[in-house]
C-alpha positions in Angstrom: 104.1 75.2 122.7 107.8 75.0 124.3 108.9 71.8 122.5 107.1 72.8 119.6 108.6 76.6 119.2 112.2 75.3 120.1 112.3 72.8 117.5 110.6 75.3 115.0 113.8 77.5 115.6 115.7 75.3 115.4 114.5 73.9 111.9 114.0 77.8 111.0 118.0 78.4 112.1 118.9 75.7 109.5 116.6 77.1 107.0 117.8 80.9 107.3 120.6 80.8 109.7 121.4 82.4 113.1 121.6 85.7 112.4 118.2 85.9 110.6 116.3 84.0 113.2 115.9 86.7 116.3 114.7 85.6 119.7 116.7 87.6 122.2 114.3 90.1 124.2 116.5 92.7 122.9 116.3 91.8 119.5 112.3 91.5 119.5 111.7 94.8 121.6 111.7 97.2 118.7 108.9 94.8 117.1 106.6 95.7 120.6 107.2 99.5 120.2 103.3 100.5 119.6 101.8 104.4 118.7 98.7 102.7 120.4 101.0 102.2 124.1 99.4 98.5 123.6 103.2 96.9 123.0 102.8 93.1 122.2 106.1 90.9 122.5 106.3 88.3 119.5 107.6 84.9 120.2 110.7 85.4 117.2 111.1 87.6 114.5 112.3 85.8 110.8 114.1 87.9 107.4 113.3 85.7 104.8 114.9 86.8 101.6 113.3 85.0 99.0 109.7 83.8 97.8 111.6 80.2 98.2 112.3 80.7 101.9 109.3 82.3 102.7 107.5 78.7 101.1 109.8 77.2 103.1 109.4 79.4 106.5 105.5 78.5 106.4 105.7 74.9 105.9 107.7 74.7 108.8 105.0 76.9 111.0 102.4 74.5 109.9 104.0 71.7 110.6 105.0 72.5 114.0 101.8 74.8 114.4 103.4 78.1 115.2 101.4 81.0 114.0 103.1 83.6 112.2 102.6 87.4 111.4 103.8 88.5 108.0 104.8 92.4 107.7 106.6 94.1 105.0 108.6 96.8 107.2 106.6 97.4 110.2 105.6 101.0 109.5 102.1 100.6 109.6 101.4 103.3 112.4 98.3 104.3 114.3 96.4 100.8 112.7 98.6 98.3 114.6 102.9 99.0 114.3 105.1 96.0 113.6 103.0 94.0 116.5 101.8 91.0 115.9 97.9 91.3 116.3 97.9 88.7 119.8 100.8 87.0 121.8 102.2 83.4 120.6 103.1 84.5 117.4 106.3 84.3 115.0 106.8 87.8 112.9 107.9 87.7 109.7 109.8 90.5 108.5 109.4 90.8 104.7 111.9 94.0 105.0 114.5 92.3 103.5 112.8 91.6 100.1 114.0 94.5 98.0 114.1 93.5 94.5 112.3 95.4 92.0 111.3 92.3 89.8 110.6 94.1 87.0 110.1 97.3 85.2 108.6 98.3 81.8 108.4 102.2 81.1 106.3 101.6 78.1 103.4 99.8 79.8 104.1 102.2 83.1 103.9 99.0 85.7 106.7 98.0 87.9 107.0 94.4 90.2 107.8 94.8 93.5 108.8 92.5 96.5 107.4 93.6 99.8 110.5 95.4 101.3 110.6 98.1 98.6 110.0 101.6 100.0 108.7 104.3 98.5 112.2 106.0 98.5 113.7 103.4 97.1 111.2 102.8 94.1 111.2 106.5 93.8 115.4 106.3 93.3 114.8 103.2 90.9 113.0 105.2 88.5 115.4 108.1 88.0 118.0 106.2 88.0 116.6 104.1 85.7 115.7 107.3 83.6 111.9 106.4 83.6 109.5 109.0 82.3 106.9 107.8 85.1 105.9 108.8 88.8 104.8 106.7 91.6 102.1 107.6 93.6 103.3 108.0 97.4 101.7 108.4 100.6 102.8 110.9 103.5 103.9 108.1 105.5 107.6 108.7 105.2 110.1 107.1 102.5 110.8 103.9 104.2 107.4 102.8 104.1 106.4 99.7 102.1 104.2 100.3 98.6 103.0 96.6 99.0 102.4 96.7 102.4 100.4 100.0 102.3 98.6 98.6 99.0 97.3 95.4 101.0 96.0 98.0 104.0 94.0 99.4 100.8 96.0 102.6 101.4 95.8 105.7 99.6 98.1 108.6 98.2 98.0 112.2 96.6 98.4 111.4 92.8 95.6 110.5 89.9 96.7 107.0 91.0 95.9 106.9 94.7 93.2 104.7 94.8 96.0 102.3 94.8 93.9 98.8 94.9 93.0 100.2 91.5 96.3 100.4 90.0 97.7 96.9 90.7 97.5 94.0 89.5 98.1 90.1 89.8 100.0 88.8 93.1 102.4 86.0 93.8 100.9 84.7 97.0 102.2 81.9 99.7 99.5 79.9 101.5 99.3 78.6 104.9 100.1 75.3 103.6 103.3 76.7 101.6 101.6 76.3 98.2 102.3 79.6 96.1 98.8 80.9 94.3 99.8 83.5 91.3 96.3 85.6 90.9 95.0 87.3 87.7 96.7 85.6 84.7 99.7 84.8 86.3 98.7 81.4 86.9 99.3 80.4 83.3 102.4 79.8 82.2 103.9 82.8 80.0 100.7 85.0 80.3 101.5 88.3 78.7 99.2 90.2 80.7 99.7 88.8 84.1 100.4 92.4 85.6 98.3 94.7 83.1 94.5 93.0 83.5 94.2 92.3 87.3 91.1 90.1 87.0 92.6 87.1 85.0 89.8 84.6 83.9 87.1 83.1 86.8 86.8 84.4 90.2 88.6 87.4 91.4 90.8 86.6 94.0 93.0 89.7 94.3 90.5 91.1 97.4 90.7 88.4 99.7 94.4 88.8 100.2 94.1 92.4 100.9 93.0 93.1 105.0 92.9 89.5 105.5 94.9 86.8 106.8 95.0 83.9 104.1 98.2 84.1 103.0 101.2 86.1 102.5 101.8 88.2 99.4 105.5 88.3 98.2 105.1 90.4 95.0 103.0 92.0 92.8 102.3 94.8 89.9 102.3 97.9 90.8 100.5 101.1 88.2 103.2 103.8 87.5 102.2 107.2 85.8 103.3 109.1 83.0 104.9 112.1 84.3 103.1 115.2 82.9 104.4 118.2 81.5 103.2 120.4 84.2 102.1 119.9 88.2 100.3 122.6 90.0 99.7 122.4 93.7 96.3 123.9 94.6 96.0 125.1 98.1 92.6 126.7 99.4 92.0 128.6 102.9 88.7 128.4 103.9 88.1 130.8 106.5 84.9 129.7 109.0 84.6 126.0 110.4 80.9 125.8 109.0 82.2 127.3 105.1 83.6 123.6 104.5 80.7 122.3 103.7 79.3 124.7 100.7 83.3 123.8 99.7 83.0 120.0 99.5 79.7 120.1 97.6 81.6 122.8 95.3 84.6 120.4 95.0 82.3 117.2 94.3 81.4 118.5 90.7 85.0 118.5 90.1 86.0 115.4 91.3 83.2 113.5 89.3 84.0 115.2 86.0 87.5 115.2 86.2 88.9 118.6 86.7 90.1 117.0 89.8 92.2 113.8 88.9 94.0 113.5 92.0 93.1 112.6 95.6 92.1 116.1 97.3 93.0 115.9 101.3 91.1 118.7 103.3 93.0 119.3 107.2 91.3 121.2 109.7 93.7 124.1 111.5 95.1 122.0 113.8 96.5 119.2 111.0 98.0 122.1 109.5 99.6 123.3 112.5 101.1 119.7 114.0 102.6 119.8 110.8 105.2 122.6 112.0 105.3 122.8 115.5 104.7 120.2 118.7 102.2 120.9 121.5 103.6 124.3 123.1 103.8 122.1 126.6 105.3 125.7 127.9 102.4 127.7 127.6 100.0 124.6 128.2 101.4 123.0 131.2 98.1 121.2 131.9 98.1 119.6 128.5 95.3 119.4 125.4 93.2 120.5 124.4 94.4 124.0 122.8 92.9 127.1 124.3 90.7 128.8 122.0 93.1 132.3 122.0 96.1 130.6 121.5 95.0 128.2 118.8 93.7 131.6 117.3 96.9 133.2 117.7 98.8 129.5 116.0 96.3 130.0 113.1 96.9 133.7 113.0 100.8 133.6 113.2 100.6 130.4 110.2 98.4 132.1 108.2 95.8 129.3 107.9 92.3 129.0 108.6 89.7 126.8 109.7 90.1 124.1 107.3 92.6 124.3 104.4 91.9 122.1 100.6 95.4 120.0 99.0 95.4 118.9 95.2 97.0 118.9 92.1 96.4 119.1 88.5 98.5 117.2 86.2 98.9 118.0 82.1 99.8 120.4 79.8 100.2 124.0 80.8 97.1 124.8 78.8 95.0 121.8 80.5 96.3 123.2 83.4 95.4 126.9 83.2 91.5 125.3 82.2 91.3 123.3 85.1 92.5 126.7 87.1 90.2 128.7 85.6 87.4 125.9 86.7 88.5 126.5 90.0 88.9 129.8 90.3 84.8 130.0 89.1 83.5 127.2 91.3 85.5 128.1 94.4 86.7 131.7 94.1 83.8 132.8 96.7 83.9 130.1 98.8 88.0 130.1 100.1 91.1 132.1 99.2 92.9 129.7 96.1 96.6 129.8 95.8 98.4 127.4 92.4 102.2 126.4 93.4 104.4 125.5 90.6 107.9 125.4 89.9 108.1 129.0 88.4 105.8 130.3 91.8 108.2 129.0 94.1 111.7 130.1 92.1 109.8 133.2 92.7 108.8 133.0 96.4 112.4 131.7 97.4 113.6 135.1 95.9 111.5 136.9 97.7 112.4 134.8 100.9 116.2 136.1 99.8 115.3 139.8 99.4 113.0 140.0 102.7 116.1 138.4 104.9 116.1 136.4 107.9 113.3 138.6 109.3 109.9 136.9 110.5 108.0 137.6 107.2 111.4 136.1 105.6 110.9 132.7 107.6 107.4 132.8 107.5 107.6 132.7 103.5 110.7 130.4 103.5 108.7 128.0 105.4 106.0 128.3 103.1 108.3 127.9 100.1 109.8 124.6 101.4 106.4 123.5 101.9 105.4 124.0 99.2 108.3 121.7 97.4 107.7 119.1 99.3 104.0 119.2 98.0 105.1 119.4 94.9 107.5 116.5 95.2 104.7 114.2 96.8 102.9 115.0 93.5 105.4 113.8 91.3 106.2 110.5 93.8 109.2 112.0 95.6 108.1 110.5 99.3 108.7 113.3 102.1 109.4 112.5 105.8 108.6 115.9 107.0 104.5 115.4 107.0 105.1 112.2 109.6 105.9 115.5 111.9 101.9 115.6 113.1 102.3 111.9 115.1 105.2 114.2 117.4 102.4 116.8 118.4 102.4 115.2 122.2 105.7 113.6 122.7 108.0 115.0 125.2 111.2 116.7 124.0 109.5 117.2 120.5 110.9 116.0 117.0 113.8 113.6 117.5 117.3 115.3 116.5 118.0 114.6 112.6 113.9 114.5 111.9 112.8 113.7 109.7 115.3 111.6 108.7 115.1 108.0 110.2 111.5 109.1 111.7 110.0 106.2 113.4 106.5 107.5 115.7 106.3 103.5 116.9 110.3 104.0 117.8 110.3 107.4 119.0 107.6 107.2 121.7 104.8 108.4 119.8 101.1 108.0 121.2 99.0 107.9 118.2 96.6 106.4 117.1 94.0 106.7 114.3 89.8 106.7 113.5 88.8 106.0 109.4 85.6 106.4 108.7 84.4 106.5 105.0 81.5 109.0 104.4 79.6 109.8 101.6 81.1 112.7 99.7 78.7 115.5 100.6 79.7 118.9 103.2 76.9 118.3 105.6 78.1 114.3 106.0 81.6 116.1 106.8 80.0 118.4 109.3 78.1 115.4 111.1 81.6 113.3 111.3 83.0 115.6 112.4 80.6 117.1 115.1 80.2 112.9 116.4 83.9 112.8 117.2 84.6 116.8 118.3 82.1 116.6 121.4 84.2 113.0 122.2 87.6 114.3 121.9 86.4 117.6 124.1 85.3 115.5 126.8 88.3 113.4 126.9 90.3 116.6 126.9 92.1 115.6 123.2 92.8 118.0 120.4 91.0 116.4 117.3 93.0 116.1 114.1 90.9 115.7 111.1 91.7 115.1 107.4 89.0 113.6 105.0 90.4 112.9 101.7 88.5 112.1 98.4 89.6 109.0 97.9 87.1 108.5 95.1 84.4 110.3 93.3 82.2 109.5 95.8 83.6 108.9 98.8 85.5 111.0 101.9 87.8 109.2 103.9 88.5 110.6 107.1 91.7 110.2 109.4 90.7 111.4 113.1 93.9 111.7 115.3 94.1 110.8 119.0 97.4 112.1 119.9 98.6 111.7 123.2 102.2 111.4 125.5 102.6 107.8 125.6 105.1 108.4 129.0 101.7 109.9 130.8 99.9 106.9 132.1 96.7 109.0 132.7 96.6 110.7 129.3 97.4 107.1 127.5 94.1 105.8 129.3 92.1 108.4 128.2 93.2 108.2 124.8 92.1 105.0 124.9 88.7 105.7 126.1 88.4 108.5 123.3 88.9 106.5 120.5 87.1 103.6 121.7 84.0 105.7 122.6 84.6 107.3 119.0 84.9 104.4 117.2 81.8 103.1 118.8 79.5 106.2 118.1 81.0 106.2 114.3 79.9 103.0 114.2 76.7 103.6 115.4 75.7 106.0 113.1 76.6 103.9 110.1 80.3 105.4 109.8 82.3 102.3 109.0 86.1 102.0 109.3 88.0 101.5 105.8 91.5 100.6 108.1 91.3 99.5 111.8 94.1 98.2 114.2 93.7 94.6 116.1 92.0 96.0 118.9 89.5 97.3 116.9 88.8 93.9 115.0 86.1 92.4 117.6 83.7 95.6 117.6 83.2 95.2 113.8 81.1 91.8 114.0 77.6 91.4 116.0 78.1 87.7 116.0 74.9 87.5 113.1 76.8 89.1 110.9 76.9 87.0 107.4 80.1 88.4 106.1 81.9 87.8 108.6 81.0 84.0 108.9 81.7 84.0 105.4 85.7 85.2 105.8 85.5 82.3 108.9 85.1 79.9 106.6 86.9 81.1 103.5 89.8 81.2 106.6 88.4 77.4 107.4 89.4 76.3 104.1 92.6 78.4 103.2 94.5 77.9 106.5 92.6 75.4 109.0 95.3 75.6 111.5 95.1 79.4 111.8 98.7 79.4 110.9 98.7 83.2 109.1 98.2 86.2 111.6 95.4 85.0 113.5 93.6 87.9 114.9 94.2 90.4 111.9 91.2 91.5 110.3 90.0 88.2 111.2 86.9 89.1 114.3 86.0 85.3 114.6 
């Protein structure tokens, strides 16, 4: 590959110039930088601008056969980082690609290019005066929304199911032909980003967790902003009372009273979101002692598990849907409903009690709180990236979370997704698979399972680990994979995997994996797009 790669940079030099065209081992290190401690070095990194230059980056790749690995800005931690998913491969960094193509606040959609974060999209519409909200993950505000999107990721809002709220992508190929999906293959189609399954075969899947092309735009759902938000926050005491709460919960979810994606975090979620490992009283390292994660709980006021929504309308939809509540969960877990007024309220209080520990304890609780409410209403937070910190040495970085980087920083992390159906006892059985796993492995286990749908509970099971411990990163590694497996097993499948988790996904009989290895075959025969990624054959 020597002749072929030098004269692929050079043609690439010519196409973008020098300074766009990194291959200095300096200049490709922070692309290695891996949650998982699995670094992989790419061969160059490219910043494309332009849909043009991307067309023009790929036919050179396929002419000279260098395979490439598209990313929008590289923040995709715990499933994989910026790395490309095998060595010999050319990453290109869609980061640049910040235009917001197009916005109409009447139809609530916007157009996005891959490079535009959720802070920045966020910005666009206030500045822009648009009566409409975004729906935002916890990820941090330099994230991508299209890159997340095409990981089928998922938010907080009504609209979090986010593969349901877009619609028709611009889409280079392996052999530099662009594919517009939906309607937007016919010239001056109204509806190209309102109807996302156009006429004939839906296409808009394959390019989503695949490797046929690279996606350079496409229509993003915005939503109305409502008069009122209300946070709901529910403490549910026991580990086992979780279950009776789900199966409460479902009701809600199915008819309605429950629009928005509801997240459920055991104790110890909720705590790595304040604090880092307390390395001084645990010089040994994970797990938590039993008293002292009691005494954590105790000091935070949480309790075994703890319930996140909102309701979104009017105030008097809203004091219905908190009366619905109150009945079908008022035995089962203490409620509390933030809003605006509660916490103008609670910040006064803060004021009046001084700097005193019940002063912090409820000014903590108040900022909390508005950065729930402002994750609600599409206002992307840093501060609930602080959970990837929990093992690394010397705690948050200065400034967090501004800038917060867990790939950068150090971060061991890494990430288990199994969907489940939505019932308390499937919860229970997850969760017991993994917990005896992660106890014999020595790990704390972080748990959140979020209703992504009606139906549906997708979990997020956190290996965290100090990533500057050789011993601890191998036995991370032996956790998840041995997790992973028994998940698996028991018919818990992934929704979101990283690259070293690709291979265990196929038996080698299974049909629908041959069938992606040929619809690969056809699209891009000389494996030119991110071979490897999602991609087990």
């Amino acid at each position: 590959m020597g002749a072929a790669i030098t004269q692929a940079l050079a043609d690439w030099r010519g196409l973008l110039g020098a300074a766009r065209v990194l291959n200095a081992p300096q200049e490709l290190a922070p692309y290695a930088a891996s949650t998982s401690a699995r670094p992989v070095m790419p061969l160059a990194v490219l910043h494309p601008l332009t849909h043009e230059e991307v067309v023009a980056v790929v036919r050179i790749a396929a002419r000279s056969g260098i395979p490439l690995y598209p990313l929008s800005t590289g923040r995709n931690w715990g499933y994989g980082d910026a790395c490309p998913p095998g060595p010999g491969q050319v990453i290109v960094d869609l980061g640049g690609m910040q235009r917001i193509l197009h916005l109409d606040s009447e139809l609530a959609y916007t157009v996005l290019e891959p490079g535009v974060t959720q802070a920045q999209l966020a910005a666009y519409l206030v500045e822009h005066g648009a009566p409409l909200w975004m729906d935002c993950t916890g990820a941090g505000p330099d994230t991508s929304l299209v890159g997340n999107i095409l990981e089928r990721g998922f938010g907080h809002t009504p609209y979090g199911n986010r593969m349901l709220h877009m619609a028709g992508m611009r889409i280079v190929l392996a052999d530099g032909e662009t594919l517009h999906t939906g309607f937007g293959h016919f010239s001056g189609a109204r509806a190209a980003h309102l109807y996302p399954y156009g006429v004939g075969p839906w296409l808009d899947g394959l390019f989503t967790q695949s490797n046929f092309g690279i996606v350079t735009s496409l229509g993003f759902w915005l939503m109305p902003q409502t008069a009122m938000v209300s946070h709901l926050v529910a403490t549910v005491g026991s580990f086992d009372a979780i279950a009776p709460m789900v199966d409460a919960l479902r009701p809600l979810r199915l008819d309605g009273t429950l629009r928005s994606v509801v997240h459920i975090g055991n104790d110890l979620r909720v705590l790595s979101g304040g604090m880092v490992f307390p390395a001084a009283e645990v010089p040994q390292g994970p797990p938590l002692p039993p008293h002292l994660r009691a005494r954590l709980c105790g000091g935070a006021g949480i309790g075994a598990w703890t319930v996140s929504a909102a309701l979104y309308g009017r105030p008097a939809q809203i004091a219905d849907a908190r009366r619905a509540l109150r009945r079908a969960l008022g035995k089962l877990a203490r409620l509390r409903f933030i809003d605006d007024r509660a916490l103008a309220l609670g910040a006064a209080a803060a004021r009046l009690l001084g700097p005193g520990r019940l002063g912090r304890r409820l000014a903590a609780q108040v900022e909390l709180g508005r950065s729930l409410l402002n994750m609600n209403r599409g206002v992307p937070d840093g501060r609930f990236l602080a959970g990837a910190y929990w093992r690394r040495r010397g705690g948050w970085p200065p400034g967090f979370p501004q800038g917060a980087n867990p790939a950068r920083d150090g971060c061991g992390m890494m990430w288990l997704a199994p969907v489940l159906p939505l019932r308390g006892s499937e919860l229970l059985k997850v969760h017991g698979l993994v917990q005896t796993l992660f106890a014999a492995h020595r790990f704390d286990l972080f748990a959140t399972y979020s209703m992504i749908n009606e139906r549906a509970l997708g979990g997020v099971l956190t290996v965290c680990f100090d990533r500057e411990d050789a011993g601890e990163t191998e036995r991370a590694h032996a956790c998840y994979d041995a997790a992973f497996q028994r998940l698996l097993a028991e018919g818990y499948i992934p929704y979101r995997v990283p690259p070293q988790s690709v291979a265990a996904l196929d038996d080698g009989l299974d049909s629908y994996w041959q069938t992606v290895a040929r619809i690969k075959a056809a699209l891009d025969p000389q494996r030119i797009i991110a071979p490897g990624r999602y991609a087990p054959r």
